[in-house]
C-alpha positions as CSV (number, residue, x, y, z in Angstrom):
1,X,-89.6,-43.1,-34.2
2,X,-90.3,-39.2,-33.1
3,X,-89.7,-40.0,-30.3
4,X,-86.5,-41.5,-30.4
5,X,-85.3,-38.8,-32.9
6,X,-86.8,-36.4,-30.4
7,X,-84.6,-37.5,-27.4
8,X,-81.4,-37.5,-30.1
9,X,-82.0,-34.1,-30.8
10,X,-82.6,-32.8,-27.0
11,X,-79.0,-34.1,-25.9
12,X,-77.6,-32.7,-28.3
13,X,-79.2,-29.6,-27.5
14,X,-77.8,-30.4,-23.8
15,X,-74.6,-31.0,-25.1
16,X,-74.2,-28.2,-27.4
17,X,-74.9,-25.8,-24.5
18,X,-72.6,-27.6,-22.1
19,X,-69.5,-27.2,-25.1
20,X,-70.9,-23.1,-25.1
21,X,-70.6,-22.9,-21.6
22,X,-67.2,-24.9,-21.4
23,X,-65.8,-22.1,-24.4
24,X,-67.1,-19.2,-22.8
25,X,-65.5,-20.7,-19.8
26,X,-62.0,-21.3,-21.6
27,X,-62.2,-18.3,-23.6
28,X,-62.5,-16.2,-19.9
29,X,-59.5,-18.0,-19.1
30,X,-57.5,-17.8,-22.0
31,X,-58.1,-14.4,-23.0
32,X,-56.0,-12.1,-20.4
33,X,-53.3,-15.1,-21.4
34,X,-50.7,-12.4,-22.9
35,X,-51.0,-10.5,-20.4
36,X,-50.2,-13.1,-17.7
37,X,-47.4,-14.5,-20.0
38,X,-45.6,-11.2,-19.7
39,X,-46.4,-10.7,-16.0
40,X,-45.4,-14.5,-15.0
41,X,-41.7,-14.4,-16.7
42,X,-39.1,-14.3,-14.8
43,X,-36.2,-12.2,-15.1
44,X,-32.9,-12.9,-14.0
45,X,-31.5,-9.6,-12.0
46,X,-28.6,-11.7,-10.5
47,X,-27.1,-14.6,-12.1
48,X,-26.8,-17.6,-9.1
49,X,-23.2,-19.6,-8.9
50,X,-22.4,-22.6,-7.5
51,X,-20.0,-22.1,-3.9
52,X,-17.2,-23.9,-5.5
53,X,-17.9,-21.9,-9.0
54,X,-17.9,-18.6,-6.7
55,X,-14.4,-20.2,-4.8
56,X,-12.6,-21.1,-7.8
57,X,-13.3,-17.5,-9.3
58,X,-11.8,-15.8,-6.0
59,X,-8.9,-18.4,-5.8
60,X,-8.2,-17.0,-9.4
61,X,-8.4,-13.8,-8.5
62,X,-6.3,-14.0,-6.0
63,X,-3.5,-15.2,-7.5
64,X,-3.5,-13.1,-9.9
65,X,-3.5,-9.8,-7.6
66,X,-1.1,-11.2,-5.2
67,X,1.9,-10.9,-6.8
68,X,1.4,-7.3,-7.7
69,X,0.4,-7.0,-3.9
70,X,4.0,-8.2,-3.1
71,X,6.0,-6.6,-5.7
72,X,4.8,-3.4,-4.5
73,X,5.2,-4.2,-0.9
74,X,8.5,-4.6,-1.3
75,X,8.5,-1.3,-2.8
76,X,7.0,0.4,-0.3
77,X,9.4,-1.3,2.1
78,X,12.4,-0.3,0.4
79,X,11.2,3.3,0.1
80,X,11.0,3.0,3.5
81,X,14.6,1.7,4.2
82,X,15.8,4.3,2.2
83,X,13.8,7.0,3.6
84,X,15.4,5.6,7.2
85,X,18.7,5.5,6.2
86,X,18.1,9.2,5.1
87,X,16.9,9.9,8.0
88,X,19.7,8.7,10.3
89,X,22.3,10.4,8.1
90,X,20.2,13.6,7.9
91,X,20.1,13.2,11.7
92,X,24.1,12.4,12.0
93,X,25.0,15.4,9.7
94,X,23.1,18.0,12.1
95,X,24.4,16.1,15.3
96,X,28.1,17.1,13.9
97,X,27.0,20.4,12.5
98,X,25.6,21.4,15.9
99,X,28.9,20.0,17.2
100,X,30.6,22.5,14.8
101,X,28.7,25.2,16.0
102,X,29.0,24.7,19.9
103,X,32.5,24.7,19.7
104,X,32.7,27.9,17.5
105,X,33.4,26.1,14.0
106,X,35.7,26.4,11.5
107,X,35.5,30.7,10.9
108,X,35.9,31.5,14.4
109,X,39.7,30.7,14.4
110,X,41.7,33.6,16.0
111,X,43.8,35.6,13.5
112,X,47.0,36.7,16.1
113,X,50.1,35.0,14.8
114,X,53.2,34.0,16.6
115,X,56.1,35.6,14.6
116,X,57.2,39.0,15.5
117,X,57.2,39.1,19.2
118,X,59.3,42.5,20.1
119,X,57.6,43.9,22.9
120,X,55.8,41.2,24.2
121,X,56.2,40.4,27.9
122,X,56.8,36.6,29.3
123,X,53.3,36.4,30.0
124,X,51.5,37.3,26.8
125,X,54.0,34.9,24.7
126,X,52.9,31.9,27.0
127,X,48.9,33.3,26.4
128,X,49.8,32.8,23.0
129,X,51.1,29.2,22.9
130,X,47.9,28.1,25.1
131,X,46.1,30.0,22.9
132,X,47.6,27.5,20.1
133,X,47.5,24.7,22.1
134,X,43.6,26.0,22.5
135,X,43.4,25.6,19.0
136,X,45.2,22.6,18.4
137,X,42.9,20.9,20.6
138,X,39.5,22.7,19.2
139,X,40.6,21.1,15.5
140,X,41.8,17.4,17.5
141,X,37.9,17.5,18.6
142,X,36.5,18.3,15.5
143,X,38.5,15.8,13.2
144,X,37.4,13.3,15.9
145,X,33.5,14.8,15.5
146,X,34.0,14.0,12.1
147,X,35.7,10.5,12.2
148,X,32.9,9.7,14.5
149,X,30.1,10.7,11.9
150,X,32.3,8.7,9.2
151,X,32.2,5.7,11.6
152,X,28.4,5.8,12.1
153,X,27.6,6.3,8.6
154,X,29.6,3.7,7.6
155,X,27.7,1.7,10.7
156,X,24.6,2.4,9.0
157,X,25.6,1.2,5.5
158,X,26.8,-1.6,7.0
159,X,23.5,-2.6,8.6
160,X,21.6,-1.8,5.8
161,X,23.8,-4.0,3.4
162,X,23.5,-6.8,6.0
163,X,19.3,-6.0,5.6
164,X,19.3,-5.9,2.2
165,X,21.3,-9.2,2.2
166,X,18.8,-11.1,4.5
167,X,16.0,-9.5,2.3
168,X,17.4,-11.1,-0.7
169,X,18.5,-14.6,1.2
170,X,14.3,-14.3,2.3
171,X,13.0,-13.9,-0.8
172,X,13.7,-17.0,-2.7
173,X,12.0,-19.0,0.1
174,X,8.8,-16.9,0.1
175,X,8.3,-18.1,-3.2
């Protein structure tokens, strides 16, 4: 009966020493675990949509921004028509202020006066009456300089009105 007992007790010998081995091999393996558990987590640095997700958000934000992109459009655009209308009257008024001045304007009128002709010869008197009819026709000229600027402004206004109008027929069917 030794010997049976003696073959019990050398296999568990055998397999005591195989379970050492087998702990010192887990206990290897297990003991740099924390270490790997902190090196092996992931971290998120950017967060991964969906396309549709990522075309819903930009359809959103689209129409949000648009119309504030349109209302100040139109701002920009009727800055602009006013800025042009400025412009062509700014450029009007110094066309018929440059007419003014070409043609002498409205200080340079002569001062002689026809009354009290007592020694005056034939001649001077009919200097004197083209002389007037001189200046007759120098303010005829600029009365018609300045009907002509009244006609193109009111031109202008007119086109502008008829912008504005087409502008505001436009808008309703943009939206």
């Amino acid at each position: 009966m030794a010997n049976a007992l003696e073959g019990c007790v050398s296999s568990l010998r055998s397999s005591m020493q195989l379970l050492d081995s087998s702990i010192s091999i887990l206990d290897s393996g297990v003991n740099d675990f924390p270490r790997l558990s902190k090196v092996l987590q992931t971290t998120r640095h950017f967060e991964l949509i969906s396309e549709p997700d990522l075309q819903q958000a930009q359809s959103s934000l689209v129409s949000e921004i648009r119309p504030e992109v349109e209302i100040l459009l139109q701002r920009v655009a009727s800055h602009l028509d006013k800025l042009e209308r400025r412009e062509q009257s700014l450029i009007a008024k110094c066309d018929l202020q440059e007419g003014r001045l070409s043609q002498g304007g409205p200080g340079s009128r002569p001062t002689s006066r026809t009354g009290g002709s007592y020694g005056r010869t034939g001649s001077e008197g009919a200097r004197m009456l083209g002389g007037l009819e001189g200046l007759k026709m120098k303010q005829l000229r600029q009365k018609k300089e300045r009907l002509s600027y009244a006609v193109d402004r009111l031109n202008l206004q007119a086109q502008q009105r008829e912008r504005q109008l087409r502008m505001s027929m436009a808008a309703p069917q943009q939206n």
